[in-house]
PDB file of the backbone (N, CA, C, O) and the ligand in Angstrom, with CONECT records:
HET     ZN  A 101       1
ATOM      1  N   UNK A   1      49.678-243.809-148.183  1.00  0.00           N
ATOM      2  CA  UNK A   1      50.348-244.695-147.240  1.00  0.00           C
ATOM      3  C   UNK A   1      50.338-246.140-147.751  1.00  0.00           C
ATOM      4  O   UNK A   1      50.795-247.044-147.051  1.00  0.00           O
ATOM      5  N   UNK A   2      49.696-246.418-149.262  1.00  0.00           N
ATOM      6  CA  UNK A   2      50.174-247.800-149.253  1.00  0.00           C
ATOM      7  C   UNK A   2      48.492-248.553-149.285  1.00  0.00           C
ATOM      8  O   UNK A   2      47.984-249.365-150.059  1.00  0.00           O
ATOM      9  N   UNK A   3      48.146-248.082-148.471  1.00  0.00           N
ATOM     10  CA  UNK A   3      46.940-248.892-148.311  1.00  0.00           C
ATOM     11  C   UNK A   3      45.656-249.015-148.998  1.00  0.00           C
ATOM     12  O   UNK A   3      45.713-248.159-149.881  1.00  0.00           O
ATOM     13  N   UNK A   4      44.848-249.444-149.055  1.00  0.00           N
ATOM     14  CA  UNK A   4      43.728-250.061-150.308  1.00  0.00           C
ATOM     15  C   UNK A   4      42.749-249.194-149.652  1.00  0.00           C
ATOM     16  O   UNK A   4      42.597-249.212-148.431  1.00  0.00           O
ATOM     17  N   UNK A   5      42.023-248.371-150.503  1.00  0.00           N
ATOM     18  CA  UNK A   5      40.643-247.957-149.890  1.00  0.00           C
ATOM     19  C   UNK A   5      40.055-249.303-148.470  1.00  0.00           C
ATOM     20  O   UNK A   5      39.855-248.981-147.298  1.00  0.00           O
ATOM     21  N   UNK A   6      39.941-250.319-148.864  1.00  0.00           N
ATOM     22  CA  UNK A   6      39.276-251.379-148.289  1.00  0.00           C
ATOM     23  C   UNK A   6      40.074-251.444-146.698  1.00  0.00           C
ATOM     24  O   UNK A   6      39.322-251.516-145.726  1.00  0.00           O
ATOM     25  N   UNK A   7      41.094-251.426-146.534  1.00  0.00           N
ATOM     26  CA  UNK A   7      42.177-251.337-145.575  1.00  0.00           C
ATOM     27  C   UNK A   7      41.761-249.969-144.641  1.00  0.00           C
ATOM     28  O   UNK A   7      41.402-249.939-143.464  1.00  0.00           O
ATOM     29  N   UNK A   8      41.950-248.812-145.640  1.00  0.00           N
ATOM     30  CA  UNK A   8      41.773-247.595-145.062  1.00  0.00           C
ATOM     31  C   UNK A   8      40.437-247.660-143.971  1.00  0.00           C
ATOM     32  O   UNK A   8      40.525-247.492-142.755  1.00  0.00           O
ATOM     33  N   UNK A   9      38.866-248.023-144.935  1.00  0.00           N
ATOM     34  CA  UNK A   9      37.908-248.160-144.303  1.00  0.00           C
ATOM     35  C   UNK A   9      38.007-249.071-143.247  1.00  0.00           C
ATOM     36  O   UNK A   9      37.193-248.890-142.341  1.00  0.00           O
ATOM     37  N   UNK A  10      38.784-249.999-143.123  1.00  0.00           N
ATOM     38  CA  UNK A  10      38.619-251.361-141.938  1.00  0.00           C
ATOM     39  C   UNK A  10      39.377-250.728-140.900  1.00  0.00           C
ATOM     40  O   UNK A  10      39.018-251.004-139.755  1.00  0.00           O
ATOM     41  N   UNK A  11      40.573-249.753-141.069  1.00  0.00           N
ATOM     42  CA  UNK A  11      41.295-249.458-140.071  1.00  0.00           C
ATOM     43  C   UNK A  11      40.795-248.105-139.455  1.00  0.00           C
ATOM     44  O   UNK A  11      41.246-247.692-138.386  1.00  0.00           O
ATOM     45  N   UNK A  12      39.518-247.207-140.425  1.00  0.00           N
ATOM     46  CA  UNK A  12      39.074-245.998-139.615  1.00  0.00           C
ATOM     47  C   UNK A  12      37.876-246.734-138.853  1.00  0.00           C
ATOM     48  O   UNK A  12      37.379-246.039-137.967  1.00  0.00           O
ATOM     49  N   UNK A  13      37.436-247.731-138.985  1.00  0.00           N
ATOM     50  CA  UNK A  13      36.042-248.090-138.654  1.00  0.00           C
ATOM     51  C   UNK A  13      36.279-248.656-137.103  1.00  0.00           C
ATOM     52  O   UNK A  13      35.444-248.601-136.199  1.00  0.00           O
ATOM     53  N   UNK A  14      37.814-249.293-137.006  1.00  0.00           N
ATOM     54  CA  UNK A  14      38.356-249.774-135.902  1.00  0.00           C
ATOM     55  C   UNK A  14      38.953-248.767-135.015  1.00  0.00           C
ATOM     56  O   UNK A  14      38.621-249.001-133.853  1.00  0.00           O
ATOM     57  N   UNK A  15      39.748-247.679-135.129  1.00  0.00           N
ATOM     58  CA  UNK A  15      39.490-246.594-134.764  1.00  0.00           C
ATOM     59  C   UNK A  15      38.301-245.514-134.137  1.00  0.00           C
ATOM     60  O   UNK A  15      38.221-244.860-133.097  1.00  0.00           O
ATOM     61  N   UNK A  16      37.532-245.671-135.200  1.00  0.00           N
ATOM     62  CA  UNK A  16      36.634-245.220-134.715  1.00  0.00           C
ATOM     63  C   UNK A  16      35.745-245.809-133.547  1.00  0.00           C
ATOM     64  O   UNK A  16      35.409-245.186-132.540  1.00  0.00           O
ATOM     65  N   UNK A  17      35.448-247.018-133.831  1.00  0.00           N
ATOM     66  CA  UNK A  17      35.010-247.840-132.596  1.00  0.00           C
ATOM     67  C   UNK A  17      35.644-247.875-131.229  1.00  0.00           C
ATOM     68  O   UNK A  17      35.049-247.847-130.152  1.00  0.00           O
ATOM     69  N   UNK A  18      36.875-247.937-131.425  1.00  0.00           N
ATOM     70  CA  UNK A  18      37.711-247.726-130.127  1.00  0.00           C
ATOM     71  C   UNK A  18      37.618-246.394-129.624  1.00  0.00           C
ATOM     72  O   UNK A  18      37.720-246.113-128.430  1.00  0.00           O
ATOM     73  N   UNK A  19      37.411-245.534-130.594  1.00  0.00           N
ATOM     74  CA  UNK A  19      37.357-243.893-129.837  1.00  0.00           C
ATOM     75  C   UNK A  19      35.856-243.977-129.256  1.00  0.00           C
ATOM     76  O   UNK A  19      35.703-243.726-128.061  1.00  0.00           O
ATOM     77  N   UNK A  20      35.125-244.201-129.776  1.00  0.00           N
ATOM     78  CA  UNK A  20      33.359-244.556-129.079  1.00  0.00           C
ATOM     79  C   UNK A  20      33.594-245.252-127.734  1.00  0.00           C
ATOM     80  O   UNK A  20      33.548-244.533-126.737  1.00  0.00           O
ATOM     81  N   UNK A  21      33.835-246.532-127.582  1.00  0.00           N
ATOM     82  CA  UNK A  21      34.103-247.621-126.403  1.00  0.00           C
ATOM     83  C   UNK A  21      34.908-246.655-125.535  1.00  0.00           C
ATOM     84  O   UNK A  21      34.274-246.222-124.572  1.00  0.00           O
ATOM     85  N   UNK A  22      36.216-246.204-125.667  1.00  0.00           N
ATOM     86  CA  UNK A  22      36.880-245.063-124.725  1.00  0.00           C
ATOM     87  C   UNK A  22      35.953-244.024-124.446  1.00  0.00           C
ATOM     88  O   UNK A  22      36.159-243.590-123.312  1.00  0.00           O
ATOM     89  N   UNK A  23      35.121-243.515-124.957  1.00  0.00           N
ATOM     90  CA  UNK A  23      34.543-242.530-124.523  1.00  0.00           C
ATOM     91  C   UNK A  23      33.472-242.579-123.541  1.00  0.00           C
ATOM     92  O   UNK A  23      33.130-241.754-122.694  1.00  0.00           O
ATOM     93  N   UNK A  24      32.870-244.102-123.937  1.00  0.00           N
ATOM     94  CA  UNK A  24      32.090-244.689-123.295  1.00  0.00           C
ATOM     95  C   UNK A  24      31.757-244.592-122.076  1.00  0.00           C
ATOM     96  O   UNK A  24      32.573-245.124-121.324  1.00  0.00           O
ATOM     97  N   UNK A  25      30.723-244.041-121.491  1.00  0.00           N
ATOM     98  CA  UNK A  25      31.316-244.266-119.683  1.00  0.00           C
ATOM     99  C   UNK A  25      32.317-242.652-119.086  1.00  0.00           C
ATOM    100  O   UNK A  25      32.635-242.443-117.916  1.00  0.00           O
ATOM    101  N   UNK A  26      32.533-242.004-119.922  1.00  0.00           N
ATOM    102  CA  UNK A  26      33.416-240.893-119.809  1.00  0.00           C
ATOM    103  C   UNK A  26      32.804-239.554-119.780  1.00  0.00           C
ATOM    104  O   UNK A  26      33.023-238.690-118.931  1.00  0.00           O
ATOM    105  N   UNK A  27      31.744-239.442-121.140  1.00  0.00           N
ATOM    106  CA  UNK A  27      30.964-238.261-121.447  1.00  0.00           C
ATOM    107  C   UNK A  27      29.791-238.835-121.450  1.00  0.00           C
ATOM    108  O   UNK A  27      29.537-239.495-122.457  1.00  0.00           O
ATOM    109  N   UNK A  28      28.746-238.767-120.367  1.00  0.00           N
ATOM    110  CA  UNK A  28      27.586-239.079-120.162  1.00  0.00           C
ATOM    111  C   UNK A  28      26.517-238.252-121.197  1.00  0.00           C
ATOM    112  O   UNK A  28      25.498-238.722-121.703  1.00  0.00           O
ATOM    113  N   UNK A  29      26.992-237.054-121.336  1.00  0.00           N
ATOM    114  CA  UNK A  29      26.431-236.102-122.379  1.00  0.00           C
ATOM    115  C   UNK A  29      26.275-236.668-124.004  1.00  0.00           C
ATOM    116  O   UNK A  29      25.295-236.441-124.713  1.00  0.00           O
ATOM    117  N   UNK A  30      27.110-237.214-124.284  1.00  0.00           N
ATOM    118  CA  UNK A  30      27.286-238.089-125.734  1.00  0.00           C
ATOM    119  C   UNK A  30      26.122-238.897-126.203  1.00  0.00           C
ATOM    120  O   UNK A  30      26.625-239.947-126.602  1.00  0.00           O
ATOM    121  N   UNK A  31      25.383-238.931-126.295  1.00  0.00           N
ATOM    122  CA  UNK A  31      24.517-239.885-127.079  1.00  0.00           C
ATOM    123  C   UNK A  31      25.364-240.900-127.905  1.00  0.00           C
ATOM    124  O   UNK A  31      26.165-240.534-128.765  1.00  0.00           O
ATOM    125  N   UNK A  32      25.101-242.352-127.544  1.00  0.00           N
ATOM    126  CA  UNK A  32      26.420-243.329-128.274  1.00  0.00           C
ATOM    127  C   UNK A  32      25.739-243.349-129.880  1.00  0.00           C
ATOM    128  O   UNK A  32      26.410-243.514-130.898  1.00  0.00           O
ATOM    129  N   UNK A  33      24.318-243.150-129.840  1.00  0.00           N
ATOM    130  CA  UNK A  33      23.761-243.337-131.033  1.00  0.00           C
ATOM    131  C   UNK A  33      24.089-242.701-132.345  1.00  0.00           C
ATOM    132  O   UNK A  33      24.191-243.047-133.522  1.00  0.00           O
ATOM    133  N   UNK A  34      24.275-241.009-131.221  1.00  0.00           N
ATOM    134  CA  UNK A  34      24.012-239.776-132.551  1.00  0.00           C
ATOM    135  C   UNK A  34      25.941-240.230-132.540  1.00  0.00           C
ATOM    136  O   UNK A  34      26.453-239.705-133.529  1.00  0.00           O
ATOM    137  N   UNK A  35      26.859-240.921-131.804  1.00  0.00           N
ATOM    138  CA  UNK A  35      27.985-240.993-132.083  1.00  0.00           C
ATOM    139  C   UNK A  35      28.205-242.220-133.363  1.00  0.00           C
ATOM    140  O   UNK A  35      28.898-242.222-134.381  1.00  0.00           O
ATOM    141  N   UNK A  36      27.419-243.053-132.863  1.00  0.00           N
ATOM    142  CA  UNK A  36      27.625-243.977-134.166  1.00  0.00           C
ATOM    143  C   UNK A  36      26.989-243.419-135.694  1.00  0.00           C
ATOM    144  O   UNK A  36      27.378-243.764-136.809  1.00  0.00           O
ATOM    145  N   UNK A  37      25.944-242.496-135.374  1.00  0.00           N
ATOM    146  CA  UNK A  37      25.605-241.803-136.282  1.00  0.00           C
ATOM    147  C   UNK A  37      26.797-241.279-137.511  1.00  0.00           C
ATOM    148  O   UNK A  37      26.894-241.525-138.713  1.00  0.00           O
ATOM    149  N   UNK A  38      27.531-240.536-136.658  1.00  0.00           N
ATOM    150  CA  UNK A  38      28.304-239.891-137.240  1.00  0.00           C
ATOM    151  C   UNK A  38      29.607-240.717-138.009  1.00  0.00           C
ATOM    152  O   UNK A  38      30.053-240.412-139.115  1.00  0.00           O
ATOM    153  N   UNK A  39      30.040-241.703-137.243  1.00  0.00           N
ATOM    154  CA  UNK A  39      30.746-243.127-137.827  1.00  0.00           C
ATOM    155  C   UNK A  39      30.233-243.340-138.782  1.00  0.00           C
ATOM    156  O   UNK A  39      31.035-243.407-139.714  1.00  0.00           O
ATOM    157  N   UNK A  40      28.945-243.538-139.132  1.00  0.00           N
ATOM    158  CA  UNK A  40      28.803-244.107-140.365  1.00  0.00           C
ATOM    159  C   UNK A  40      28.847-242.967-141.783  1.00  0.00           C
ATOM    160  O   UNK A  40      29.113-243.233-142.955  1.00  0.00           O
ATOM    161  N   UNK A  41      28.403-241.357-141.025  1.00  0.00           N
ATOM    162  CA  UNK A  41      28.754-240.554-141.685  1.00  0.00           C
ATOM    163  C   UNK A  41      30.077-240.231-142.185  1.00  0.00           C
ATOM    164  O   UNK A  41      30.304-239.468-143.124  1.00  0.00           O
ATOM    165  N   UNK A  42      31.145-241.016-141.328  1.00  0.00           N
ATOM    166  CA  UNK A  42      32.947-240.503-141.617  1.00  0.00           C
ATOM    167  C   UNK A  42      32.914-241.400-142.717  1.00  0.00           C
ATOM    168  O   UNK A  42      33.406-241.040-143.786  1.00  0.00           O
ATOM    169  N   UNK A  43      32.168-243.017-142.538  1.00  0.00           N
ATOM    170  CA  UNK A  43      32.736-244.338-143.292  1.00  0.00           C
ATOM    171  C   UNK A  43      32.172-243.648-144.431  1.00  0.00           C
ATOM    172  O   UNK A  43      33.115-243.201-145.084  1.00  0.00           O
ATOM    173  N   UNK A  44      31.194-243.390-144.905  1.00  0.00           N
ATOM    174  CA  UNK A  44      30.642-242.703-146.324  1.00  0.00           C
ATOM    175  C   UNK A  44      31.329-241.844-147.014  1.00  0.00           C
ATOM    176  O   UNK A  44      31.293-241.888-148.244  1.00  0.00           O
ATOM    177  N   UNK A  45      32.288-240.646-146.155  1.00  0.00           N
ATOM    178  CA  UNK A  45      33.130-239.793-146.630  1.00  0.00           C
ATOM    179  C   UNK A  45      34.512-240.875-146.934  1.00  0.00           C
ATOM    180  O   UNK A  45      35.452-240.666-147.701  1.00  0.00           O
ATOM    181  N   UNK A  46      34.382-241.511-146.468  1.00  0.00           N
ATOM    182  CA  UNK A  46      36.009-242.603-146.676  1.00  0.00           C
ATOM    183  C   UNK A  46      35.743-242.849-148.280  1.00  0.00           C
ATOM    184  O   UNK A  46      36.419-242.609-149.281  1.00  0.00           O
ATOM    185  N   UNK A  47      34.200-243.551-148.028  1.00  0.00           N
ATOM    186  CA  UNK A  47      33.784-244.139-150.032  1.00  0.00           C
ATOM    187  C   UNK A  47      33.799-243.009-150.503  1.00  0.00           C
ATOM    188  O   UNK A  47      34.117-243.161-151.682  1.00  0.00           O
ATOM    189  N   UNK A  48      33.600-241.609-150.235  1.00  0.00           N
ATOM    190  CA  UNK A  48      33.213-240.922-151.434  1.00  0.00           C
ATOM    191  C   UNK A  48      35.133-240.423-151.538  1.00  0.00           C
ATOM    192  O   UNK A  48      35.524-240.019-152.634  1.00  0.00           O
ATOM    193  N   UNK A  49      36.054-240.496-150.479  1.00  0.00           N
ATOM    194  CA  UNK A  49      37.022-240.130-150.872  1.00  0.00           C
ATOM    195  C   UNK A  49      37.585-238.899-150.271  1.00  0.00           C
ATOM    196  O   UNK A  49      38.727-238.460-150.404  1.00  0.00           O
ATOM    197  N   UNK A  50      36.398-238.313-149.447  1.00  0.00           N
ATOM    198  CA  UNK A  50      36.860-236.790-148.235  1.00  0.00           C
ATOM    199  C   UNK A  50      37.130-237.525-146.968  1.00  0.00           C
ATOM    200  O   UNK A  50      36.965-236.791-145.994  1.00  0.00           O
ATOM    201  N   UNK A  51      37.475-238.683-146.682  1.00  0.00           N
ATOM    202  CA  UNK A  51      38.132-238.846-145.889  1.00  0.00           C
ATOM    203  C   UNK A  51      39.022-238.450-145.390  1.00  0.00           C
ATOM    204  O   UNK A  51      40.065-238.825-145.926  1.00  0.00           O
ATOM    205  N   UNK A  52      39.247-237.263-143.814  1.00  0.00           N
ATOM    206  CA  UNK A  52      40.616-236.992-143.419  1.00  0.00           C
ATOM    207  C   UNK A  52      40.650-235.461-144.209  1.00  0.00           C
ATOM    208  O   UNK A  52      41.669-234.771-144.183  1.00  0.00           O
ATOM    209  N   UNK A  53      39.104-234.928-145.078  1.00  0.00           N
ATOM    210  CA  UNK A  53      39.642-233.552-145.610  1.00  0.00           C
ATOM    211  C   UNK A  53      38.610-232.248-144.657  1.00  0.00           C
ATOM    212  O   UNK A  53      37.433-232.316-144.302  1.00  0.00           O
ATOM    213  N   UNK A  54      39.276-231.520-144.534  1.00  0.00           N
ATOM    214  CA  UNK A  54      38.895-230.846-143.850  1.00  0.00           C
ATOM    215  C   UNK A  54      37.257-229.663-144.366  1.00  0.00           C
ATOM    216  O   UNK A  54      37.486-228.732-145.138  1.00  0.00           O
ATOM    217  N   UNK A  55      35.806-229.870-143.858  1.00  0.00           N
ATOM    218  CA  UNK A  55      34.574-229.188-144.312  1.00  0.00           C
ATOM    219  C   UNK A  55      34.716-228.027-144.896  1.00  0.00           C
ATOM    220  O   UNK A  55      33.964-227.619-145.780  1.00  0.00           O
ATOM    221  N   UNK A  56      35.615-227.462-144.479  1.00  0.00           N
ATOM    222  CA  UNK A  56      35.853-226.042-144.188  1.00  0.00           C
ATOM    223  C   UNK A  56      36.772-225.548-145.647  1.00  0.00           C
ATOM    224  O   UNK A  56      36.392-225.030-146.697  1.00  0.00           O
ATOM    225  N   UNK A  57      37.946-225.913-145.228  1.00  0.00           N
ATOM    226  CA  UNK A  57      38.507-225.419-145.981  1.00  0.00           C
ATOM    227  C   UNK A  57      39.812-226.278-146.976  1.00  0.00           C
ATOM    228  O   UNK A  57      40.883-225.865-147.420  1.00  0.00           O
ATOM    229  N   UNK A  58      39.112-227.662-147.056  1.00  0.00           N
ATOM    230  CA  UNK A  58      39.409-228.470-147.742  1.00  0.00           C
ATOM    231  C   UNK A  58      41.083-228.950-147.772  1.00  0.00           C
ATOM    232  O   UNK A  58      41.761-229.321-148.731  1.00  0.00           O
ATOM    233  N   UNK A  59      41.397-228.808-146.533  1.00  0.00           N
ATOM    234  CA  UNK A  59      43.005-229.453-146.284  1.00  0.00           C
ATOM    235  C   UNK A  59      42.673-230.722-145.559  1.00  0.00           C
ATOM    236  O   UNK A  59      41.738-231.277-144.983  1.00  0.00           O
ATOM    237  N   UNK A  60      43.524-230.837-145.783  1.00  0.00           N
ATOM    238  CA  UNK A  60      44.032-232.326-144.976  1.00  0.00           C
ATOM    239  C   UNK A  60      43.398-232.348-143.521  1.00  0.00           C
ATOM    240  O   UNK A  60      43.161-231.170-143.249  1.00  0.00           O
ATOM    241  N   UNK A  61      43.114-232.955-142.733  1.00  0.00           N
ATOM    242  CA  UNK A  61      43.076-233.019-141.432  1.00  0.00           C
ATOM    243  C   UNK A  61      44.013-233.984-140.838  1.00  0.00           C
ATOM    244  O   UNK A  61      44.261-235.150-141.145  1.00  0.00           O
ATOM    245  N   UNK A  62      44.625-232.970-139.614  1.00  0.00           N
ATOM    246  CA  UNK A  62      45.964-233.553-139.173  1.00  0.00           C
ATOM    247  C   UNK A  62      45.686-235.166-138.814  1.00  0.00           C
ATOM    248  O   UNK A  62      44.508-235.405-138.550  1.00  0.00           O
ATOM    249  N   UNK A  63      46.682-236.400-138.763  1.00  0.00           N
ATOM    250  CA  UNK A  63      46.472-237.554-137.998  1.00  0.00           C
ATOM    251  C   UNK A  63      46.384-237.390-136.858  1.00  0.00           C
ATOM    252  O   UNK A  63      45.664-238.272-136.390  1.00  0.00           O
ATOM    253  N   UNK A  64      46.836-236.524-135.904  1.00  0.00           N
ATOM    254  CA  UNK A  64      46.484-236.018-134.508  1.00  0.00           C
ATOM    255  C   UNK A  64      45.142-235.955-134.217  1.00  0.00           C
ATOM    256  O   UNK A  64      44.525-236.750-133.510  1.00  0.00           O
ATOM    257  N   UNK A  65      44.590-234.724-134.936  1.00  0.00           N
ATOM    258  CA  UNK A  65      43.367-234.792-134.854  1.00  0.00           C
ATOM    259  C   UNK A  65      42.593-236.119-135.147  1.00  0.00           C
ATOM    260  O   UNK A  65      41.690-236.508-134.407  1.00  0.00           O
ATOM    261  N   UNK A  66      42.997-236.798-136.273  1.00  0.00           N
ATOM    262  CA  UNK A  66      41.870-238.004-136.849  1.00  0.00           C
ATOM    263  C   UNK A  66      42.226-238.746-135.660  1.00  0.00           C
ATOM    264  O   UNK A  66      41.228-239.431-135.436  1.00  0.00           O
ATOM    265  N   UNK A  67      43.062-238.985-134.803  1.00  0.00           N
ATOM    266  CA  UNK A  67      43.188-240.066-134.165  1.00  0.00           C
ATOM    267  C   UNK A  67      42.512-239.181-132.468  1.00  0.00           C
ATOM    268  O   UNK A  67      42.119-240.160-131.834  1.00  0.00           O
ATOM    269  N   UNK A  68      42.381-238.574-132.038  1.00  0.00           N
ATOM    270  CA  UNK A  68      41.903-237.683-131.259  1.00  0.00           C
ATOM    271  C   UNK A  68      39.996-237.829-131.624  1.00  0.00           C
ATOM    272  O   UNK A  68      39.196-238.265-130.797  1.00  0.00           O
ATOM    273  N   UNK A  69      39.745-237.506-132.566  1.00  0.00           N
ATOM    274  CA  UNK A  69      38.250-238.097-132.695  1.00  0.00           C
ATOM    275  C   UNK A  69      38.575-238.341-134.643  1.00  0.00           C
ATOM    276  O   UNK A  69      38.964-237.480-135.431  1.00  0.00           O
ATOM    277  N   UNK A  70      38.320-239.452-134.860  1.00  0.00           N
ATOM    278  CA  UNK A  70      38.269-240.184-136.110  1.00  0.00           C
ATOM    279  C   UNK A  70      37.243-239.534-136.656  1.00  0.00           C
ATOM    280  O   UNK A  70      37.392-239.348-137.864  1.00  0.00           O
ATOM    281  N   UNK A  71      36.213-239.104-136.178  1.00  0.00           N
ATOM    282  CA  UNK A  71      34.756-238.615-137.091  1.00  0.00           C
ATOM    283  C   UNK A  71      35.038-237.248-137.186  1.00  0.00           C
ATOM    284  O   UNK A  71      34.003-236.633-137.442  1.00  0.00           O
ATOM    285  N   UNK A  72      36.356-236.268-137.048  1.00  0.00           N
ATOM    286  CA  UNK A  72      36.008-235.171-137.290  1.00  0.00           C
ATOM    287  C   UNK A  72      36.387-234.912-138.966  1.00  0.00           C
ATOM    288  O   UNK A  72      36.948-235.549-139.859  1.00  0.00           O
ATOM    289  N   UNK A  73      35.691-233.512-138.801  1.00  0.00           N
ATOM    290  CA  UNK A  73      35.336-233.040-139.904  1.00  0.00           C
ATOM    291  C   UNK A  73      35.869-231.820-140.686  1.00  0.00           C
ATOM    292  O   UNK A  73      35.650-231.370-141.812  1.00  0.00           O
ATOM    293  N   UNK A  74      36.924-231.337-139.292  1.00  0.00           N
ATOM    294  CA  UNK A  74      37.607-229.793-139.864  1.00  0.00           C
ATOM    295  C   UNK A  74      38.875-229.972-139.122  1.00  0.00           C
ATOM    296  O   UNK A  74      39.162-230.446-138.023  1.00  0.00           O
ATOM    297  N   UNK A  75      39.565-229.410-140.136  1.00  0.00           N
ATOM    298  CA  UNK A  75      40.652-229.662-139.939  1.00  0.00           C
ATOM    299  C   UNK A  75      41.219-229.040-138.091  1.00  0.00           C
ATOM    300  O   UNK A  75      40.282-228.711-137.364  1.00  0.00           O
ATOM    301  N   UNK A  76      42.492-228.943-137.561  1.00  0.00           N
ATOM    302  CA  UNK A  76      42.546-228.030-136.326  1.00  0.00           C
ATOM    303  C   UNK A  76      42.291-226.486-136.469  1.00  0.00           C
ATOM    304  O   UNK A  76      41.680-225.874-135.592  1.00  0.00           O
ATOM    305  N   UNK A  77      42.607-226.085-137.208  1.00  0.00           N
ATOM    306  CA  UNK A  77      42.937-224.629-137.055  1.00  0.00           C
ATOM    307  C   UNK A  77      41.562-224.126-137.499  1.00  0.00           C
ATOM    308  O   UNK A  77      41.387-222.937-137.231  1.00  0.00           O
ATOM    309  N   UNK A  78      40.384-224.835-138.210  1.00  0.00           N
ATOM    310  CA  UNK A  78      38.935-224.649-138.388  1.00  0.00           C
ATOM    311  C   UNK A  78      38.790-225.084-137.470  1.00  0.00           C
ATOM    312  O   UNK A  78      38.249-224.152-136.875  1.00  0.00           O
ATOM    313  N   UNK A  79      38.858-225.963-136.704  1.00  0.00           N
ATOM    314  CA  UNK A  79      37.872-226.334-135.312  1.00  0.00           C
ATOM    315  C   UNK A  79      37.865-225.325-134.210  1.00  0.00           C
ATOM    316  O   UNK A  79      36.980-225.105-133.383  1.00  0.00           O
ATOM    317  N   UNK A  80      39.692-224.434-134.455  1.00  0.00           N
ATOM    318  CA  UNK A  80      39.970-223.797-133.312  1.00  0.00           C
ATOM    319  C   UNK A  80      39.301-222.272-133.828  1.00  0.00           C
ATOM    320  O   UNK A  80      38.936-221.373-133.071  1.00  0.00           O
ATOM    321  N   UNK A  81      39.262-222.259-135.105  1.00  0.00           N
ATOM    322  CA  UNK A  81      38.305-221.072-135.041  1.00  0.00           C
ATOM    323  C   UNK A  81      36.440-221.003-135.388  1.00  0.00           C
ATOM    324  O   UNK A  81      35.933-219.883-135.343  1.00  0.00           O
ATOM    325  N   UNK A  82      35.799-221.852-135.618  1.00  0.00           N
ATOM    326  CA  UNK A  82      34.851-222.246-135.772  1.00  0.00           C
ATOM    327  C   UNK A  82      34.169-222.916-134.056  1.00  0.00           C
ATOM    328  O   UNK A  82      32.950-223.083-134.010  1.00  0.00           O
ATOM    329  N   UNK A  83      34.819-223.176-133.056  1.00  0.00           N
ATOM    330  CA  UNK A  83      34.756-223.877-132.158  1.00  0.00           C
ATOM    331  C   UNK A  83      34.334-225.578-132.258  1.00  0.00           C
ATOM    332  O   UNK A  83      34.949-226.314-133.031  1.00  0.00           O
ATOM    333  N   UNK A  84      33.409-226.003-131.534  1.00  0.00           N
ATOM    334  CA  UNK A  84      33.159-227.018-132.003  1.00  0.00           C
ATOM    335  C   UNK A  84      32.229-228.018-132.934  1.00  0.00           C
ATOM    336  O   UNK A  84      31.040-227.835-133.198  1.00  0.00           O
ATOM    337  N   UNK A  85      32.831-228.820-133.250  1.00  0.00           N
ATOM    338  CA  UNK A  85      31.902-229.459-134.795  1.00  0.00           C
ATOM    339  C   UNK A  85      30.139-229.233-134.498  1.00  0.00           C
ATOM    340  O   UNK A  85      29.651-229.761-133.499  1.00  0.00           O
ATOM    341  N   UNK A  86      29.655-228.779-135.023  1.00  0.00           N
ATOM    342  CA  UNK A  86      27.829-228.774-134.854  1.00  0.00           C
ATOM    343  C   UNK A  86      27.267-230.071-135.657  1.00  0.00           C
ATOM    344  O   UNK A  86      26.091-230.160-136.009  1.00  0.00           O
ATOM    345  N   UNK A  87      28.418-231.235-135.946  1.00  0.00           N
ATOM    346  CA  UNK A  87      27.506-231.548-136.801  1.00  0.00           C
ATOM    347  C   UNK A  87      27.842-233.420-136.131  1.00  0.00           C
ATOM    348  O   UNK A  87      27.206-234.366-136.597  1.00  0.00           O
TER     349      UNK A  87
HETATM  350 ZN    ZN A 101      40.104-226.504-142.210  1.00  0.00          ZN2+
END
């Protein structure tokens, strides 16, 4: 899309923050911690470059999904058969 690793990371990190803050207050169940946890686990996959690839079975993960929760990790059709992320 054009954009600089550096860009990419500033615009999932903002994303991601906004999906945390929305959630905020919503899912009492969430731990915000083990959620930021995992933020910093997506931002690491951004540097190493699996950003957006799916655990599983190494496709793409849809922008739907990334924008639906930014920290996931499998693509849809692994999430929908795997159920939900354990991690
Ligand atoms: Zn997959």
């Amino acid at each position: 899309m054009g954009l600089t690793p550096a860009e990419t990371r500033a615009r999932a990190r903002l994303l991601m923050r906004r999906a945390v803050l929305s959630r905020a207050g919503q899912d009492r169940s969430e731990d915000p911690e083990s959620e930021l946890t995992r933020i910093e686990a997506a931002l690491r996959r951004i540097d190493e470059g699996r950003y957006g690839i799916c655990d599983q079975c190494g496709s793409g993960i849809g922008a739907q999904v990334m924008l639906e929760n930014p920290a996931a990790t499998l693509c849809g059709s692994c999430l929908a058969t795997h159920g939900h992320q354990s991690a």
